[in-house]
N, C-alpha and C positions, 0 to 999 in steps of 0.2 A: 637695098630696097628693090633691082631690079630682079635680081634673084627670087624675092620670095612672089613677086609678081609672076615669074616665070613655074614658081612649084605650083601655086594655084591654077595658072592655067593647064599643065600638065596634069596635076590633080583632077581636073575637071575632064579634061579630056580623056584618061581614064577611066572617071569613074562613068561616063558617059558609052566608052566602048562595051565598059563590062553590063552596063543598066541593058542595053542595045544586044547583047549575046543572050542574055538570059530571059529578057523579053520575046525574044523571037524562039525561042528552044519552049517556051510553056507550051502545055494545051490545058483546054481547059477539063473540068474534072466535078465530080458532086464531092465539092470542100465545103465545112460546113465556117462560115464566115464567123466573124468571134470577134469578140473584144477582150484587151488584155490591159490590164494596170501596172506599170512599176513606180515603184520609190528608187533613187539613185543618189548617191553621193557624187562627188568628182574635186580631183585636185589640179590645181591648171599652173602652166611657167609662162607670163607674158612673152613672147616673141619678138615683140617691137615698140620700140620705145622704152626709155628710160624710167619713164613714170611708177608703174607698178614691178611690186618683184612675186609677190606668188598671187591666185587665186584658188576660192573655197567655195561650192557652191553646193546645194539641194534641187532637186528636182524631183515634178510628180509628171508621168508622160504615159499618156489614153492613146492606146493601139490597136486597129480597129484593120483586122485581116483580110486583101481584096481577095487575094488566093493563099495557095500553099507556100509561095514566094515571096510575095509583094503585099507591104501593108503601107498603111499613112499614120502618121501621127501628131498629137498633137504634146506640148512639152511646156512647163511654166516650173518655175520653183523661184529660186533666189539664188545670188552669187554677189561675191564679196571680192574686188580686186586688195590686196593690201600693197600698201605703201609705206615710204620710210617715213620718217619722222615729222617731214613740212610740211607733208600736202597730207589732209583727213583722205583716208580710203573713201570706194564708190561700191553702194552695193544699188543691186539693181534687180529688177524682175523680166529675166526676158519668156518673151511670148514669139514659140512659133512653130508652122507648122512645117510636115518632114514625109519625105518619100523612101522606105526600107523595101532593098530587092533582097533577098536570102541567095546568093551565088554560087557555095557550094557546099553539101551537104545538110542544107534545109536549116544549117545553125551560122555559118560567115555570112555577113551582110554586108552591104555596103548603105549606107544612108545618106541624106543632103537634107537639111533646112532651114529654114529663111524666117525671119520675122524681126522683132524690134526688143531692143532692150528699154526700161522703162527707170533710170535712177532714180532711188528712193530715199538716199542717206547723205545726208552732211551738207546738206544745202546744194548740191548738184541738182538739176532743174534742165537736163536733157535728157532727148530720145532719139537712140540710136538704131539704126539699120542694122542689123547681124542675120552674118549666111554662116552655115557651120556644117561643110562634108566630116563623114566619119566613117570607119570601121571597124567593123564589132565582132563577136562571138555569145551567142543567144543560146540558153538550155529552156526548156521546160518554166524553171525559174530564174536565172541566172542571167545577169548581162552585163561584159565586159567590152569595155568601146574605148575608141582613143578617136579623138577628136579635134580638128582644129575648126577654131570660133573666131569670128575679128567682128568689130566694133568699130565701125565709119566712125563716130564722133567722137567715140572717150580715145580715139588715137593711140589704139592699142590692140593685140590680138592674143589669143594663147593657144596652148596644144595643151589638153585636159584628160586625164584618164579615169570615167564615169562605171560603178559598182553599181548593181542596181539588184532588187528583188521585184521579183513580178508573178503576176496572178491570173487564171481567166478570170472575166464579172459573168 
């Protein structure tokens, strides 16, 4: 347990040096600002805890470009933890939103964010806190990410590798 306490903070501490590098390297430019849509699937391995053995989820995630680097977004769909035989699975709808810096060659990103899961199945009747760093690779239409996601309350966390189509509006 202290260990993964110690990757997080590293994690973070990274992704803050690289946020911190490429922030101060922008200028600014005539970008013409955009909004962008994707659909994503993602398959996820619990990390902690015995409880669940895989996750399944869908997502629809609104990107909304500040520069040629740096966008925010916002991300909802559904995700399914499964479980073995005793305990009913938890699916849930998490809502949140997200800070993407593009770091090098305007397609690697690095991403971070934060919001709440919302359990909608099997009689569960809580609502979780989730922060979820990630890193990606972005085309045109294309987006492959891997991601780790944890969840304060359902007492469990995973690393998720999310396929995604996406579109301007």
């Amino acid at each position: 347990m202290k260990n993964l306490k110690n990757i997080r903070i590293l994690f973070f501490a990274a992704f803050a040096m690289i946020f911190s590098t490429t922030a101060s390297a922008q200028t600014t430019s005539n970008y013409d600002q955009k909004f962008k849509l994707g659909f994503g699937v993602s398959g996820g391995i619990p990390t902690d805890g015995d409880d669940y053995d895989w996750a399944l989820g869908g997502d629809v995630r609104l990107q909304y470009d500040l520069s040629k680097r740096t966008s925010i977004t916002l991300t909802t769909g559904f995700t399914n933890l499964f479980v073995g035989d005793d305990i009913p699975d938890l699916g849930f709808i998490p809502a949140k939103a997200g800070f993407k810096a593009f770091v090098w060659e305007d397609q690697f990103y690095v991403m971070g964010e934060v919001g709440a899961g919302f359990a909608v199945t099997n009689g569960y009747n809580d609502t979780t806190f989730l922060w979820a760093p990630s890193i990606g690779y972005a085309t045109k239409h294309i987006d492959i990410s891997l991601r780790y996601e944890d969840y304060d309350k359902f007492d469990t966390n995973q690393i998720a590798l999310r396929l995604a189509y996406g579109f301007e509006l």
